[in-house]
C-alpha atoms as one frame of an Amber mdcrd trajectory, in Angstrom:
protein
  -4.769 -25.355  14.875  -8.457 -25.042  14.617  -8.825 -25.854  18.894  -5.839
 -23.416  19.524  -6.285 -20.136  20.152  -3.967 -17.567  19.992  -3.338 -14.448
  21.574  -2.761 -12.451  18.595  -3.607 -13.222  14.949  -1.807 -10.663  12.239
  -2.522 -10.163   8.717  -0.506  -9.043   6.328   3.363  -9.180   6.010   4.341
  -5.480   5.094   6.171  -3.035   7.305   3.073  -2.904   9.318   2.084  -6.508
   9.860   5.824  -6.813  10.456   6.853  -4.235  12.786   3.754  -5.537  14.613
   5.147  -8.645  15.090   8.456  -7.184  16.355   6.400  -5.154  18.657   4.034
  -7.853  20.110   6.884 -10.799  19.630   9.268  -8.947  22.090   6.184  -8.753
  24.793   5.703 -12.547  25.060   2.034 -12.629  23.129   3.857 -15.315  20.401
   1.821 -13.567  17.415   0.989 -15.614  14.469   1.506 -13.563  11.316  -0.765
 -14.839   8.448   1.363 -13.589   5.493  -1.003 -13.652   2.174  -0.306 -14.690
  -0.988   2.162 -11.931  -1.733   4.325 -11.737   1.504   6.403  -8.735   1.790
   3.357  -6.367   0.671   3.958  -3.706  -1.906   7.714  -3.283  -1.092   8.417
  -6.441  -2.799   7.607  -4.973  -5.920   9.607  -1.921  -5.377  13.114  -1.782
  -6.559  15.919   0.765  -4.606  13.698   2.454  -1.311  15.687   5.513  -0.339
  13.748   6.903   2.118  13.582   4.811   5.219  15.692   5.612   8.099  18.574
   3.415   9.140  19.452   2.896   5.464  22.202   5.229   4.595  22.799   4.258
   0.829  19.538   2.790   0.212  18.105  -1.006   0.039  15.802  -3.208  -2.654
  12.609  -3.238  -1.186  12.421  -7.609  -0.995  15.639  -7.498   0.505  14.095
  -4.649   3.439  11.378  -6.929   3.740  13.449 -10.195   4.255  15.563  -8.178
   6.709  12.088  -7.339   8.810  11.025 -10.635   8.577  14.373 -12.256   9.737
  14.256  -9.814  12.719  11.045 -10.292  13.924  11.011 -14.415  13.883  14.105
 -13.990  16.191  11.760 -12.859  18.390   9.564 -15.839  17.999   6.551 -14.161
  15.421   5.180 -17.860  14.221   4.147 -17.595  10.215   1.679 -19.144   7.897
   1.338 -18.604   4.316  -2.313 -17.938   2.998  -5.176 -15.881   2.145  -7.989
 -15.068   4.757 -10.899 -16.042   2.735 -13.434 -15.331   5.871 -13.394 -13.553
   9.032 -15.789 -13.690  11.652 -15.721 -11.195  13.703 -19.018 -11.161  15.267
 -17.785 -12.760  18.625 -14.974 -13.938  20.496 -12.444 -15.657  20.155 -12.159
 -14.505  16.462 -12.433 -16.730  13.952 -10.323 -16.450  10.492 -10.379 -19.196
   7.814  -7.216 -19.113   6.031  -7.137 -21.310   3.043  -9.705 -23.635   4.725
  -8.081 -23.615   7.900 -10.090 -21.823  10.910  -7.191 -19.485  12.577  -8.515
 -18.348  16.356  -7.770 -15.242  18.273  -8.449 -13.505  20.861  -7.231 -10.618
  19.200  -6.382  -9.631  15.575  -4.399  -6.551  14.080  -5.774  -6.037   9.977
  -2.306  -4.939   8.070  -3.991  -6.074   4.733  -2.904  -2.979   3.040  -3.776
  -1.797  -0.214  -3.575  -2.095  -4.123  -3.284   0.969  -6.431  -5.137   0.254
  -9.145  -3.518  -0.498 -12.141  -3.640   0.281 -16.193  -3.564  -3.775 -16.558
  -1.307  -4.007 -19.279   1.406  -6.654 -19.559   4.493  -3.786 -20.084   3.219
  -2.065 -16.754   3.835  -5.074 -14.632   7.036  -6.028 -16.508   8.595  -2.706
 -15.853   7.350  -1.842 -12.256   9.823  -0.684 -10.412  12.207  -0.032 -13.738
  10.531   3.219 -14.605   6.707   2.154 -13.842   5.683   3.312 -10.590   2.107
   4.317  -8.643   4.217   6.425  -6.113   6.071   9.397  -6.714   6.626  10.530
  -3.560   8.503   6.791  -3.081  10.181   7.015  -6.659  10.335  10.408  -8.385
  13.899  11.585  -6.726  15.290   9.228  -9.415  13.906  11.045 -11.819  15.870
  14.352 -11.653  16.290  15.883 -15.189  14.312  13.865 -16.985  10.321  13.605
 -17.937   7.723  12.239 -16.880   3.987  10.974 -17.490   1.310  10.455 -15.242
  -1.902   8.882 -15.826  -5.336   9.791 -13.850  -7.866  12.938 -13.519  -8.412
  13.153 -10.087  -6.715  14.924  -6.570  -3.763  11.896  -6.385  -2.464  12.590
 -10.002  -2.523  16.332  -9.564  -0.830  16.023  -6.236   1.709  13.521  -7.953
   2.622  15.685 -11.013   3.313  18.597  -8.529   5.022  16.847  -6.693   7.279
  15.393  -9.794   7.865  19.099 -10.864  10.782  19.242  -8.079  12.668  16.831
  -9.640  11.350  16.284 -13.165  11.794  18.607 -16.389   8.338  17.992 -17.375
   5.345  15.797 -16.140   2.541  15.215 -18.848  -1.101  14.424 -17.400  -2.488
  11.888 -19.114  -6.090  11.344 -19.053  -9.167   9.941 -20.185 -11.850  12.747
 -20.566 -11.485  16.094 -21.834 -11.953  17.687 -18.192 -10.173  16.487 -14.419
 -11.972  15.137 -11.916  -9.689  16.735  -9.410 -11.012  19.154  -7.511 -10.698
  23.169  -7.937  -8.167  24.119  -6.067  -5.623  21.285  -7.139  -6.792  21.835
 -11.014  -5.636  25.338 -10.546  -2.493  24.396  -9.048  -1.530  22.069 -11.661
  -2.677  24.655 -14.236  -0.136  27.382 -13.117   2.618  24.847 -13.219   5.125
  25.815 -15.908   6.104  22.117 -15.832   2.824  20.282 -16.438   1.273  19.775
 -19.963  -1.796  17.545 -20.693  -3.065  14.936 -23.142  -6.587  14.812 -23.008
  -8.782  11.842 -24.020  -6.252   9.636 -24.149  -4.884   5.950 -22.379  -1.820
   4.529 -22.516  -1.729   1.006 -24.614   1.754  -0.107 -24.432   4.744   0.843
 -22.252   8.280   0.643 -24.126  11.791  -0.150 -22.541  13.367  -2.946 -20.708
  14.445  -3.824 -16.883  18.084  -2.312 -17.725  17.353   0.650 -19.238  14.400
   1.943 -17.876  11.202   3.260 -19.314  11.653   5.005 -22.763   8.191   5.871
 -24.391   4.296   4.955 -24.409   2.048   4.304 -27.245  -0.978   6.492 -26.732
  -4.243   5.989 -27.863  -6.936   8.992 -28.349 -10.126   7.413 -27.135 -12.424
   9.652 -29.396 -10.505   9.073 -32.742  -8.932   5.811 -31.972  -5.647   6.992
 -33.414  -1.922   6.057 -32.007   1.092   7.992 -31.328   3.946   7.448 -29.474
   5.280   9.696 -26.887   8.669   9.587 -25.252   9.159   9.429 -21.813  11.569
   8.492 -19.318   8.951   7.423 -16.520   5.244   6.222 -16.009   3.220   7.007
 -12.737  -0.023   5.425 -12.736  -2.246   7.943 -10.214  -5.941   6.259 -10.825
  -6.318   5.337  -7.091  -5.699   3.145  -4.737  -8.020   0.082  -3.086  -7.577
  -0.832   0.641  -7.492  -4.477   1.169 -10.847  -4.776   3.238 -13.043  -6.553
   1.213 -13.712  -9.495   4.023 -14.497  -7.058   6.287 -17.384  -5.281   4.606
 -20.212  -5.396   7.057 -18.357  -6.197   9.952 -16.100  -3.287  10.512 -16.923
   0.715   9.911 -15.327   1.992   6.858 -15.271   4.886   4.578 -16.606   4.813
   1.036 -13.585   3.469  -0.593 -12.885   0.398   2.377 -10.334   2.085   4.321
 -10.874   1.346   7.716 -12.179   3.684  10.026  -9.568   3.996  13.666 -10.213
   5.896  16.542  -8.647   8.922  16.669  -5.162   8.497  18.006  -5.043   5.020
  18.179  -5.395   1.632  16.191  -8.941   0.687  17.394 -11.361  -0.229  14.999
 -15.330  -0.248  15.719 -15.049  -3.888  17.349 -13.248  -4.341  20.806  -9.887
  -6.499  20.059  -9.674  -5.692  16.624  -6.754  -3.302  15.333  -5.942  -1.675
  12.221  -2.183  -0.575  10.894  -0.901   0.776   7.756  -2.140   1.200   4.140
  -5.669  -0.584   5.199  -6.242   2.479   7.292  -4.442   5.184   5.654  -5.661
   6.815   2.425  -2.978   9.931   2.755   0.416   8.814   2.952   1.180   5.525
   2.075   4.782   5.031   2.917   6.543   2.170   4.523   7.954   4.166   7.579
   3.799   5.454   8.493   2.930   1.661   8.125   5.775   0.624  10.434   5.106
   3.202  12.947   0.843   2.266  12.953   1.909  -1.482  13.281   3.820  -0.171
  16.195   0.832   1.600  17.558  -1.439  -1.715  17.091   0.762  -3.352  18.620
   1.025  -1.308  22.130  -2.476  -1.477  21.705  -3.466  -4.552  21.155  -0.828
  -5.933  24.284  -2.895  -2.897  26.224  -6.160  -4.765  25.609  -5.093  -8.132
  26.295  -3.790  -7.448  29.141  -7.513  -5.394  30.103  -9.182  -8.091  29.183
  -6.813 -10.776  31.431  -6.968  -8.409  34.488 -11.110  -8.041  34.056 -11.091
 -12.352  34.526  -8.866 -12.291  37.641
């Protein structure tokens, strides 16, 4: 594999690395799809997805995924499991190690995605998906009559509790400080809500409740005092922010402060000539499996676009 090199190198195996693969698999360019370690993306660790189009009564998000995944290798996407641990970037063909193993392309699509950022506490991963969740625009329909709590200060959790307030009885901020980090305008928003309430210097230090029944209450702890209480609840959203998958591509590519990658407007192009961005990894508002799909679609007309430039400059 290291004296190959192939047309079209993806990483990532969410809706965008997928639907990229569909896209670029039906016009002959064979793409190899370097999955990660956690193939399937975020959607893997989502339970019932409602909201994508084409699926009437709803699907598990692992079984969405293994239905992409099916459909694209009929098309003849080749896979490998693994991490990119380096990319060079700097010339061409590319040059990816994965695992140990130098990966070559003449042109790559990042579909990394990202991570939301987590409490890191063992009853948050155990119940994510059954009540835990770092999306409420994905997850808070199922939450219609009932309360919620969401953790973080800043523009995401205000915009999440608003959002919640369609469906919820109550959202509770949670947060560390005595004051939000949000800004003004989405502090004052929050503020005239009749359905938000706040707990101020305060983390969460144990979720309650099982798989089957869902989320039931949190132990709080009051960071000045150091005393406990428990608080029921019938959901968590964790709203602390999110972290684009991009760290191997620091100094290489443009970026904004966080790592998102920066695109040209309108397209999939990153700052370096072959190399395309789709999804999460370049999206810091929306976040949702069908945006992801429809960028991977993008970097893929754009990336068969550029090949094909770069074949008809040679002849």
């Amino acid at each position: 594999m290291a004296d190959e090199i192939n047309k079209l190198v993806i990483l990532g195996s969410g809706p965008a690395g997928l639907t990229a693969a569909l896209y670029s698999a039906r016009a002959n360019l064979s793409p190899l799809l370097i999955e990660g370690n956690e193939p399937g993306g975020q959607l893997t660790i989502t339970t019932e997805v409602e909201n994508y189009p084409g699926f009437e009564h709803g699907i598990q998000g692992p079984e969405m995924m293994d239905v992409f995944r099916r459909q694209v290798t009929r098309f003849g996407t080749r896979f490998m499991t693994g991490a990119v641990t380096e990319a060079r970037l700097g010339k061409r063909p590319f040059e990816l190690v994965v695992d140990g193993k130098m990966v070559k392309a003449e042109a790559v699509i990042i579909s990394t995605g990202a991570s939301a950022k987590l409490l890191g506490i063992e009853s948050e991963k155990r119940l994510m998906g059954y009540g835990v969740s770092a999306c409420a625009t994905c997850d808070g329909a199922f939450f219609k009559d009932k309360e919620a709590i969401v953790v973080g200060g800043g523009d995401t959790a205000m915009e999440e509790a608003n959002f919640l307030t369609r469906f919820v009885t109550k959202a509770t901020i949670v947060h560390r400080r005595d004051a939000l980090r949000a800004s003004k305008i989405m502090q004052d928003r929050v503020r005239r809500n009749p359905k938000i309430a706040f707990i101020w210097d305060s983390a969460i230090d144990e979720i309650f409740g099982d798989p089957k029944n869902g989320v039931s209450s949190v132990r709080l702890k009051n960071l000045k005092t150091g005393a406990t209480a428990d608080h029921k609840t019938d959901a968590v959203f964790v709203a602390i922010g999110h972290q684009p998958n991009t760290e191997i591509f620091k100094g290489q590519l443009a970026m904004d402060e966080i790592g998102y990658l920066k695109v040209k407007s309108g397209s999939t192009y990153t700052s370096i000539e072959g190399v395309f961005a789709a999804g999460d990894v370049a999206d810091s508002v929306y976040r949702q499996a069908v945006t992801a799909a429809g960028t991977g679609c993008m970097a893929a007309i754009d990336a068969e676009r550029w090949l094909e430039a770069q074949e008809a400059g040679r002849r």
